[in-house]
PAZAPA-4460 file (N, C-alpha, C; in steps of 0.05 Angstrom, whole numbers, plus 32768, in hexadecimal, padded with zeros to 4 digits):
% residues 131
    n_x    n_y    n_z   ca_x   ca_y   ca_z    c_x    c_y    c_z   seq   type   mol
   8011   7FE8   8000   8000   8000   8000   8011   8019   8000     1      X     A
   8029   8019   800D   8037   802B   8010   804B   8037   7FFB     2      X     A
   804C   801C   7FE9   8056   8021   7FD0   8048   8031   7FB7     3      X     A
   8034   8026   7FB8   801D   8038   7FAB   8012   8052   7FB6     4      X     A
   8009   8055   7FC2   800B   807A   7FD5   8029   8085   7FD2     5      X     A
   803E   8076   7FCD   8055   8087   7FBE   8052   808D   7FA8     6      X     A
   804C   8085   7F94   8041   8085   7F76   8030   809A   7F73     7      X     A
   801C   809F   7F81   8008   80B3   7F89   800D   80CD   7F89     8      X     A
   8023   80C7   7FA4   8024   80ED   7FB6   803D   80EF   7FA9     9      X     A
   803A   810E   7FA9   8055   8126   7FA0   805E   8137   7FB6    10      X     A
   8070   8138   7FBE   8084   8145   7FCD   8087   815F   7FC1    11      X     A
   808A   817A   7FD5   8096   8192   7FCB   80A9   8192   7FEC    12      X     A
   80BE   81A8   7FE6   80C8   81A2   8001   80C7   81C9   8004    13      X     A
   80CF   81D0   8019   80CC   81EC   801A   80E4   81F3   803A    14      X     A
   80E5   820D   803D   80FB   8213   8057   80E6   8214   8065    15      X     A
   80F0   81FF   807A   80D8   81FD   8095   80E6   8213   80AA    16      X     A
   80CA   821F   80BB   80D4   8222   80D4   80E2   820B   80ED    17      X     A
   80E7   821F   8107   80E9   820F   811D   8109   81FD   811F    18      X     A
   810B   81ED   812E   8122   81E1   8134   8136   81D4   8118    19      X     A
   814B   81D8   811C   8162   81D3   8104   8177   81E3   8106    20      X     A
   817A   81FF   8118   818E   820C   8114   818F   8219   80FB    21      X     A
   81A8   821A   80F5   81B0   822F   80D3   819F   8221   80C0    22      X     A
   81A5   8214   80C1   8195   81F5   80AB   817C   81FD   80A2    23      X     A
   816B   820A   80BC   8156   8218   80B4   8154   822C   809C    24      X     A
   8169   823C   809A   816A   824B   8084   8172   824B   806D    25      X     A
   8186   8232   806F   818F   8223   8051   8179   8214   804F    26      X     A
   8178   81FC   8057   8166   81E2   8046   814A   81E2   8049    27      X     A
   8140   81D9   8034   8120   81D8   8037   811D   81B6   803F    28      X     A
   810D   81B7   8054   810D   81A2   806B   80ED   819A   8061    29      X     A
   80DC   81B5   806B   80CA   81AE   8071   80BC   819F   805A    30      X     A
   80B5   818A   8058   80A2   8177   803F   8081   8179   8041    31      X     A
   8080   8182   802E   8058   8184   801F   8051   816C   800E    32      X     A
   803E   815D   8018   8036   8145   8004   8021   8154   7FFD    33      X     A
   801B   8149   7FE7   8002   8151   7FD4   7FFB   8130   7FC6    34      X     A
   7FDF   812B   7FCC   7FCC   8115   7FC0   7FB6   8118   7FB8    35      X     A
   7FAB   8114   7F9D   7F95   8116   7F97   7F85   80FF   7FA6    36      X     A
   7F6F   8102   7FA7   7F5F   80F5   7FBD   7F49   80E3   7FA4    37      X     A
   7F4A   80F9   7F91   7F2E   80EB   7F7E   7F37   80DF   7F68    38      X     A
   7F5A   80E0   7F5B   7F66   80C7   7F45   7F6B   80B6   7F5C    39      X     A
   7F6B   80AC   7F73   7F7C   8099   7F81   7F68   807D   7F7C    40      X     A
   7F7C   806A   7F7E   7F6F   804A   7F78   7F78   803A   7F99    41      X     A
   7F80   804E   7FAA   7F8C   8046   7FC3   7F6F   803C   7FCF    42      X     A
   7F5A   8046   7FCD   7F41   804E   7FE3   7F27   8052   7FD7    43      X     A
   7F13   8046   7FDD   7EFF   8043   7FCB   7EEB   8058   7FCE    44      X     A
   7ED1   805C   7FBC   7EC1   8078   7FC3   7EBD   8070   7FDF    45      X     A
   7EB0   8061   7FE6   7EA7   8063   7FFE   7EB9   8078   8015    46      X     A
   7ED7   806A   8010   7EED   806F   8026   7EF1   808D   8016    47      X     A
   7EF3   8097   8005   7EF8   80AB   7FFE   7EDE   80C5   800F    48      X     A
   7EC5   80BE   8000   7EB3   80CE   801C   7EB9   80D1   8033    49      X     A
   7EB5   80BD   803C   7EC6   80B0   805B   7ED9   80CE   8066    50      X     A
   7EED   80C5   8051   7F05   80D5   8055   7F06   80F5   8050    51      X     A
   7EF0   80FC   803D   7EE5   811C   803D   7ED9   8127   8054    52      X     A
   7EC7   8111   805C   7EBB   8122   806F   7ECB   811C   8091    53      X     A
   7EE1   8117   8093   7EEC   8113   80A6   7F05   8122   80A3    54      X     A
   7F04   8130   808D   7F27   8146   808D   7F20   815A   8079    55      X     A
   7F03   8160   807E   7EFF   8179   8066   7F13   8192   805F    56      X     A
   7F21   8195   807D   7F3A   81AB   8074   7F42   81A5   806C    57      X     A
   7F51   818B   8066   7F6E   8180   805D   7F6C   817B   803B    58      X     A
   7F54   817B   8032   7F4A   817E   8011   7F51   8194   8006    59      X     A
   7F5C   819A   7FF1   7F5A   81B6   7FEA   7F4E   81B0   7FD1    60      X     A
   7F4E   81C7   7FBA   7F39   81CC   7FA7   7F43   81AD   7F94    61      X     A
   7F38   819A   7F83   7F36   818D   7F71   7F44   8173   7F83    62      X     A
   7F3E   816F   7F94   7F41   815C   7FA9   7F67   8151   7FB2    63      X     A
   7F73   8166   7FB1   7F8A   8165   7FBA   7F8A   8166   7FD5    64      X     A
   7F96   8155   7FE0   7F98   814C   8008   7FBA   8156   8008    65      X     A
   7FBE   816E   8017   7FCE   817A   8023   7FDA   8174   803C    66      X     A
   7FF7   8165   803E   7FFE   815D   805A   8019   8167   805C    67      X     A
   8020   8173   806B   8034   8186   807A   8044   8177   8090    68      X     A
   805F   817C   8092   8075   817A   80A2   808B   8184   80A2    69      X     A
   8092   818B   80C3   80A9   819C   80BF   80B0   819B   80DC    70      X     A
   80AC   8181   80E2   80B4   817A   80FF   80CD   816E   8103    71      X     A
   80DB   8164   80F0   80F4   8157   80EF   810D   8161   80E9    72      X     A
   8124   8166   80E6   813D   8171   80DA   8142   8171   80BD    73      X     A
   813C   814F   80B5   813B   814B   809D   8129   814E   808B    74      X     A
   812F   8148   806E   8118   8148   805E   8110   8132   805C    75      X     A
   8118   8116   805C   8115   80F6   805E   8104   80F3   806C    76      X     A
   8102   8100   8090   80F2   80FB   80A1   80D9   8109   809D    77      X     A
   80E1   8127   8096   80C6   8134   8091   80B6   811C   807E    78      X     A
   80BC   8115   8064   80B3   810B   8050   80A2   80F2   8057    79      X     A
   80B2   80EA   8067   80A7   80CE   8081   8098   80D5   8092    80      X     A
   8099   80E3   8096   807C   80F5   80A3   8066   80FB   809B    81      X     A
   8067   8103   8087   8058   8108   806D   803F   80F8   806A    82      X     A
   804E   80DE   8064   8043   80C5   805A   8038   80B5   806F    83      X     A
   8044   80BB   8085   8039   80AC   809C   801E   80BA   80A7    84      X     A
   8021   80CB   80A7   8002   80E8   80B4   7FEC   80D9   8099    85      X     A
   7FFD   80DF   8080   7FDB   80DB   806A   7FDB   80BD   806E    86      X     A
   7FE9   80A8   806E   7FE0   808E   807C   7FD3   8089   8091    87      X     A
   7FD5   809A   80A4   7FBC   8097   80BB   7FA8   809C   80B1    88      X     A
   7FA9   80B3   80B0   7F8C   80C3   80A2   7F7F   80AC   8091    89      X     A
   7F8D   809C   807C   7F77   8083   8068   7F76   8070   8078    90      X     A
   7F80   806E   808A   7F7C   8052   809F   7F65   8063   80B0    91      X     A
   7F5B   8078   80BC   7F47   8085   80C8   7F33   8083   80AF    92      X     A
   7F36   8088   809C   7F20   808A   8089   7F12   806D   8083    93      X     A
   7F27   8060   8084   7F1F   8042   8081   7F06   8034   8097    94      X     A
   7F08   8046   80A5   7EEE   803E   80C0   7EDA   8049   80BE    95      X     A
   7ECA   803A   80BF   7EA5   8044   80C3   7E99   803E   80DB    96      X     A
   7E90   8051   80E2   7E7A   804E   8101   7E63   8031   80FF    97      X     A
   7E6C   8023   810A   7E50   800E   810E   7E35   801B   8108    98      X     A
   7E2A   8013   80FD   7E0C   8025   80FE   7DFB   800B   8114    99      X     A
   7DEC   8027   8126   7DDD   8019   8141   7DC9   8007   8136   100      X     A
   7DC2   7FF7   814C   7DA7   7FEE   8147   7D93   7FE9   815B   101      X     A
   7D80   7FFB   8154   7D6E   8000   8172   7D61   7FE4   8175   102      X     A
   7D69   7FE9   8194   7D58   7FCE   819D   7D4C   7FDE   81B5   103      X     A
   7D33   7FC4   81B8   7D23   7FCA   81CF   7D30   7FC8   81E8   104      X     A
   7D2B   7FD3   8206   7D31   7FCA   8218   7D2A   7FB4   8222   105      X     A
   7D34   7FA5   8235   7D2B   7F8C   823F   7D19   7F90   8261   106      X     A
   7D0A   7F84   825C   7CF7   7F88   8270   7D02   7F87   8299   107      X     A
   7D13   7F80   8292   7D25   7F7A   82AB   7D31   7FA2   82B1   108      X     A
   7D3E   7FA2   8297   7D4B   7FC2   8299   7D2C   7FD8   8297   109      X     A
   7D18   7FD5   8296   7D07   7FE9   8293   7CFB   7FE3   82B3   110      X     A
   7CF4   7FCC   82C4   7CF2   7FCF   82DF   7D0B   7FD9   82F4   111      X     A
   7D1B   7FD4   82E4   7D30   7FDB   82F2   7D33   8003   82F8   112      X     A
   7D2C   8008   82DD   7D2F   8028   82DD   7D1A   8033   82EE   113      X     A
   7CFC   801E   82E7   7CEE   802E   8305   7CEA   8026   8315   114      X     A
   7CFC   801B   831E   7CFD   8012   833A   7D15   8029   833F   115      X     A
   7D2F   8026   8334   7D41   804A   8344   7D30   8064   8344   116      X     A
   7D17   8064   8334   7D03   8080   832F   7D00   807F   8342   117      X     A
   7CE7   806E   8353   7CD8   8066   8366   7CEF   806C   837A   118      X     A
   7D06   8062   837A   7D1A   8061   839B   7D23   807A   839F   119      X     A
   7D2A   808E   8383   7D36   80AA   8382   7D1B   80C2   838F   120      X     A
   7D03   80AF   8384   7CF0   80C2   838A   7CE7   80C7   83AA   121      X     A
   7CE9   80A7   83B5   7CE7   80A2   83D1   7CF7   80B8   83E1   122      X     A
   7D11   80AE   83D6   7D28   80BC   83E5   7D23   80D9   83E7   123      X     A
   7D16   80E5   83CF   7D0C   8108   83CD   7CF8   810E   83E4   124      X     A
   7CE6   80F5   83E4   7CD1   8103   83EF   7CD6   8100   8419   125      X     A
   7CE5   80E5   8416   7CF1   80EE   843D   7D01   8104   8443   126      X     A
   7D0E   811A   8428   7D1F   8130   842F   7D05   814A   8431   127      X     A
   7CEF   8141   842B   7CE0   8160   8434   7CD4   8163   8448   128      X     A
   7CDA   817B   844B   7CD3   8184   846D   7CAA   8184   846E   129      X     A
   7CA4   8176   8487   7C84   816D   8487   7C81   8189   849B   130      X     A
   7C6F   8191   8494   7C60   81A8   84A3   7C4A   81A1   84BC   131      X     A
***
């Protein structure tokens, strides 16, 4: 899978802020992946909805998925970073919420609830003051 999401995403690199020292001002560290979301054969429609409506920022116009790093020294690691962040993200997309299924209560749990009514109510009514 990982070979193919290489095939995919494009790398720009750029001068990151933050930790590196001078390095900061020579080398461009920080790595930008760019993935189209709607040519990909990685992830099916389903997972692709999925995956819109769970990172609508991270879409930009004609379905390019924007992922940023600039936490590392290198560009290797940023780049590895990169790939690892939009790999979560399709492994999060890859999940769907169970859909519920209402069930009735069971007759044991519906005596049960009023019977604590009935005991909470008890308990209310020995706390008022009798005239």
């Amino acid at each position: 899978m990982i070979e193919t999401l290489e095939k995919e995403v494009t790398f720009t690199f750029s001068r990151a802020s933050g930790k590196g020292g001078q390095n900061v001002n020579k080398l461009n560290t920080k790595a930008n992946l760019s993935w189209n979301i709607y040519n990909t054969k990685l992830i099916t429609y389903r997972e692709k909805e999925n995956f819109k409506s769970k990172y609508p920022n991270s879409i930009k116009e004609g379905g390019v998925v924007l992922v940023t790093s600039s936490l590392h020294r290198t560009q290797k690691l940023n780049k590895d970073e990169c790939l690892r962040k939009l790999m979560k993200m399709i492994s999060k997309a890859k999940e769907f919420k169970k859909v519920r299924v209402k069930t009735r209560p069971t007759r044991s749990s519906q005596e049960k609830r009023i019977k604590e009514k009935k005991s909470k109510g008890q308990t209310k009514k020995l706390r008022q003051e009798k005239f």
